[in-house]
N, C-alpha and C positions, 0 to 999 in steps of 0.2 A: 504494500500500500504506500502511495506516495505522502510522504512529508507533512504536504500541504492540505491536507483532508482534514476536515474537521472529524474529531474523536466521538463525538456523538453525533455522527452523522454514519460515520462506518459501524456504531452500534444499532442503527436505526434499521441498518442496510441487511446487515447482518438477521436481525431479527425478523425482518420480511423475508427473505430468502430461507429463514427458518435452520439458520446456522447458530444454534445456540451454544453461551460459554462467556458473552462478553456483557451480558444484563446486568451483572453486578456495577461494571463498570456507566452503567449509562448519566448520560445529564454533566460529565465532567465537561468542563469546557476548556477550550485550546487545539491543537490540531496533535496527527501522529507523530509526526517528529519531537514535538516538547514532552508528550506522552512516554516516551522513551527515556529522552533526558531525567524529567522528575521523576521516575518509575511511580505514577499514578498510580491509586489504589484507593479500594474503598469499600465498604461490606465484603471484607473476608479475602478480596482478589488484589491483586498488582496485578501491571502490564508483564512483572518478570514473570509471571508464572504463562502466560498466554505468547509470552513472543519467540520465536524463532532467531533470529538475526536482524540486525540494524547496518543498514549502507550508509555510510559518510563520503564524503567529497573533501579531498585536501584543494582546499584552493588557490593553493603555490600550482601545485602541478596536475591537477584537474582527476587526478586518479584515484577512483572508488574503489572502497573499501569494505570488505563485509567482516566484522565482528559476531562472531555468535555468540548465542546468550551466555554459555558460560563465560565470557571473556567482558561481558557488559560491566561487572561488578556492580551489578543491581545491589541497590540495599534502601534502607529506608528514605525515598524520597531524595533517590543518589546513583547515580552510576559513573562509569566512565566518563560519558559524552559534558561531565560536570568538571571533569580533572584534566586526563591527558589529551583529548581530542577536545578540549574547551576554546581554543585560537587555531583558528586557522581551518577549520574544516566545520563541513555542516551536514545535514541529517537527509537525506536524502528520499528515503526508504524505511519502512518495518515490515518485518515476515511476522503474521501472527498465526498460530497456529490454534486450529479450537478441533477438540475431539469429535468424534462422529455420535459417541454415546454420551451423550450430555448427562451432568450428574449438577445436582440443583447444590450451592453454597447458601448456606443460611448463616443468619445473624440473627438477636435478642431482636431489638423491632419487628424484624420483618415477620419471627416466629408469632407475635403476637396475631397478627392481621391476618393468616393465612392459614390453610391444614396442610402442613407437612409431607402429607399422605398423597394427596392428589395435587401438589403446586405443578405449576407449569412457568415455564419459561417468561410468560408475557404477565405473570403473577406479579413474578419479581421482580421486572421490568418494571411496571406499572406501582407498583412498591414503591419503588425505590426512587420514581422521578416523585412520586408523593411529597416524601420523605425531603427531599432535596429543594422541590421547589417549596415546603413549609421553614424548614431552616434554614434557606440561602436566599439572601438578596438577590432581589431581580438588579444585573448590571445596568438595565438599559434604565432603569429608575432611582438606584443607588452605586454609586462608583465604590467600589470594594476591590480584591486583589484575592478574594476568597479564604481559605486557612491561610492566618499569618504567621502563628508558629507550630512548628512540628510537636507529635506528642511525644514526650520526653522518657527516654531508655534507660533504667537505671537498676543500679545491681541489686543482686536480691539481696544483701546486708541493707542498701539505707531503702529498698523498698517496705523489708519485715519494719523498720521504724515509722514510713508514715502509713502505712499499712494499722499497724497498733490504734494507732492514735485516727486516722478517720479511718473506719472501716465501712464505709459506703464508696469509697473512690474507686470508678472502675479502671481496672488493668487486663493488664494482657500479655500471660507468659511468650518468653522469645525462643527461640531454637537453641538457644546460647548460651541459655539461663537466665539473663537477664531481664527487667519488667517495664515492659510502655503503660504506662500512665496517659489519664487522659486530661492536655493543656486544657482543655475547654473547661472542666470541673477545676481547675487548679484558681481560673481566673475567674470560675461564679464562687467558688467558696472564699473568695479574697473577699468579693464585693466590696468594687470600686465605687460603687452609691454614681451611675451614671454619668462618671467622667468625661472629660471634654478639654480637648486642646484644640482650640479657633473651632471647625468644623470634620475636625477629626474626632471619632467614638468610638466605642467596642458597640457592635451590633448588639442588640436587645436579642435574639433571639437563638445568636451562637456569640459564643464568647468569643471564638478562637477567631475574629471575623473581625478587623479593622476598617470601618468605612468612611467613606468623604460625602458626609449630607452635603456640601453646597461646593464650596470652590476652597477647597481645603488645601495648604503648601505641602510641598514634601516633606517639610523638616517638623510638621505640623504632626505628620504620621509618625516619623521614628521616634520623636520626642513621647509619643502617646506611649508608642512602642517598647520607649528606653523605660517608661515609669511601669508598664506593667512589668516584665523583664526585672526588672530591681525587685518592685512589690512583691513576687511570688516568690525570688529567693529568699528574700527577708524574710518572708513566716514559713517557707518551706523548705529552703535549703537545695531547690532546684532549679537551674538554669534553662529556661527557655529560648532555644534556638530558630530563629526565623524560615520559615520554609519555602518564602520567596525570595527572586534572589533582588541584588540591588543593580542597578543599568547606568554607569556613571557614562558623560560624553564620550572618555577614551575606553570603557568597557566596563564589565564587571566588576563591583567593588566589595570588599566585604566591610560589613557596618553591622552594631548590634551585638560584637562579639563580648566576653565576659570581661574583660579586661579594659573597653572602652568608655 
């Protein structure tokens, strides 16, 4: 699939054609090549579990590349095309691969809405744009950048600690051992009491969701940014890392980090 496709337009496509495997993923927005890059994911799936190989273009010397997944170093909201192939080449291509015998991934929400027994593919589809258009900002009506920080990985020693102490916060064991937590409860149990830098806010209705009600400056966001980020270390002891990146004139920049 080319680059420049929109990501939920190839699940839309998918789903008529009746090639099921990528429902989980539907409603993301952005195209297949960024899809790649941020290894996407959402009720239960990544793009790393569905993709085959990703084609790049060095554009020194025009010649395409195929990476396959094992070599992607997919990881949380991270791969390669974030590191080594981040200058100088671009995304051209994704192989995705969806099995013939489709097997239905469930999540907590979705369980509730549905019978288990007889869900079908356009169940969860329709689930799940529910789901997404209740808790996400319409862009064309609110300027947002969608999750702003990733949910944060942490080992199982200081997870059994705030584990102890609030035992409602959900998580979610790793392959590794270690525990994702979830940002969104980290920034409702701070409660900021509806903070506000100029026209920048945390969305009322996901926390993890930084928006611009009116004509809000850059520095208007990270500023909002830097104070949650500080607020949730403070009483938690966990650093919240940003999951968008930042786009300075000369390129990429990192901003937000622990130390700044």
């Amino acid at each position: 699939m080319f680059s420049g496709e929109k990501w939920n337009d190839v699940v839309k496509y998918t789903m008529k054609m009746k090639f099921f495997g990528l429902e989980n993923l539907a409603l993301i927005p952005g195209c297949i090549g960024s899809a790649a890059i941020q290894n996407i994911g959402a009720y239960g799936l990544e793009l790393k579990n569905i993709c085959e190989y990703v084609d790049i273009i060095s554009l020194k010397t025009s010649k395409i590349i195929r990476i396959k997944n094992y070599l992607c170093r997919f990881a949380y909201r991270d791969s390669i095309f974030k590191h080594k192939y981040q200058e100088g080449y671009a995304v051209i291509s994704v192989g995705i691969k969806i099995l013939k015998k489709w097997k239905p991934i469930f999540f907590k929400s979705l369980i509730k809405n549905i019978n288990i027994t007889k869900v079908t593919p356009y169940e969860i589809y329709n689930n799940i744009c529910k789901i997404r258009r209740r808790k996400l900002p319409n862009p064309d009506k609110i300027g947002n950048a969608g999750s702003f920080f990733k949910n944060p990985i942490i080992t199982q020693k200081n997870a059994k600690k705030i584990l102890s102490i609030y035992i409602n916060i959900p998580y979610y064991p790793q392959n590794n051992g270690n525990i994702k937590i979830s940002a969104a409860w980290l920034i409702q149990k701070y409660n900021f009491k509806n903070i506000k830098i100029g026209n920048a806010s945390i969305y009322k209705k996901n926390k993890l969701i930084l928006v611009n009600q009116k004509k809000s400056h850059g520095w208007e966001i990270l500023k909002l940014a830097k104070i949650i980020q500080k607020s949730i270390f403070k009483k938690f002891k966990i650093w919240l890392e940003p999951e968008i990146d930042f786009i300075h004139s000369l390129g990429k920049i990192d901003l937000l980090k622990k130390n700044n």
